[in-house]
N, C-alpha and C positions, 0 to 999 in steps of 0.2 A: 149884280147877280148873287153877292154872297151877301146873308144879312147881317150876318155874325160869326164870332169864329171864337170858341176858348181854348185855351191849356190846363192841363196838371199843374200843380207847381209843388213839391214835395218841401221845399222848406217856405211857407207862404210867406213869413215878412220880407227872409232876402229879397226872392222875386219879387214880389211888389215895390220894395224899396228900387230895386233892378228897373223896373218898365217903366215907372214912377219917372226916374231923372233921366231913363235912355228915350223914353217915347214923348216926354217935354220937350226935348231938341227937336221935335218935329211939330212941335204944336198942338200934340196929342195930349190931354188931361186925364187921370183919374176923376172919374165923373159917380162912381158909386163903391161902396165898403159897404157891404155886407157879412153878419153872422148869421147862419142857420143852424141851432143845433152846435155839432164840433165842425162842422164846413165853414170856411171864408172865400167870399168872392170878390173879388175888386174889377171892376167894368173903367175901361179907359176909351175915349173916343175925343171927337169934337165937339159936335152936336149931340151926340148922344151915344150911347159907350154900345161899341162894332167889335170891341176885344176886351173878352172876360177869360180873366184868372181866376184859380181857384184851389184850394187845398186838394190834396188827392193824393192817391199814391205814386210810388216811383214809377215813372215811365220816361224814359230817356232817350233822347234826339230824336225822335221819330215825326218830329214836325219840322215845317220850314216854313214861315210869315214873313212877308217881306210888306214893309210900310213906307206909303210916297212919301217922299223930301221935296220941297220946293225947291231945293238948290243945292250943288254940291257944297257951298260950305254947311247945309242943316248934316246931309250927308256925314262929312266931318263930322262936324258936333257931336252927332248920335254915335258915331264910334267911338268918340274919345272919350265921350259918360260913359258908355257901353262897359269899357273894359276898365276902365275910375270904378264902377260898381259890381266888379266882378264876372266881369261876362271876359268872354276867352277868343283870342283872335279865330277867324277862322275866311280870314281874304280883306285886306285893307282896303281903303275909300281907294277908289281907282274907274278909270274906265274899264268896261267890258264890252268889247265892240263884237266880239263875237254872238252877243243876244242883239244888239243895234247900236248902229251908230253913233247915237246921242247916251247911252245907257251907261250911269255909275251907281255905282254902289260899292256896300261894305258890309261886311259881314260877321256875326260874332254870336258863337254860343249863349245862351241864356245859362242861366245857373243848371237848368235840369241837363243842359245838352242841345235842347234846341237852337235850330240855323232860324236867327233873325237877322234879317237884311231891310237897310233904308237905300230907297231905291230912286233915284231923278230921273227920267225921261227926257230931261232938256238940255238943249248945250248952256256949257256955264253963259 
């Protein structure tokens, strides 16, 4: 349904450096760096980059991205790069049965503020 989706990122290397090693634990790549001008864009996906960063100004927590995990230890993983790369607890790797039964995740600030979550739908 979605084709795409980007953020702000108000200090562009942090972040990038940020999604770079947290969204790897998931299998997710940087697939494109761009310069426009004083804009920077960096596009991460699989196949083909679904989540673009980009320079901009401050705009703070006002998003929430959540990215599937194969498996609660990717889960893990991407918390614990997560907050290794400066990102801020904000709900540890855990079930949450109250969304479904099968549902874990973890959760953690991005540099700006944003609620990014890796997300499994499977039992371990």
């Amino acid at each position: 349904m979605i084709d795409h989706v980007g953020l702000s990122a108000t200090d562009f290397d942090k972040s990038k450096a940020f999604y770079t090693e947290a969204l790897g634990t998931l299998g997710i790549k940087l697939l494109a760096d761009w310069t426009f001008g004083d804009r920077r864009i960096a596009g991460y996906g699989v196949d083909r980059a679904t989540f673009w960063l980009h320079s901009g100004k401050q705009v703070r927590g006002d998003a929430h991205l959540a990215f599937r995990a194969r498996s609660h230890a990717e889960v893990n993983a991407f918390y614990s790069v997560a907050l290794s790369m400066g990102g801020t607890d904000n709900g540890a790797p855990g079930p949450r049965p109250h969304y479904h039964a099968n549902y874990y995740g973890a959760f953690v600030l991005d540099p700006d503020g944003h609620n990014i979550e890796a997300v499994c739908h499977d039992p371990e």
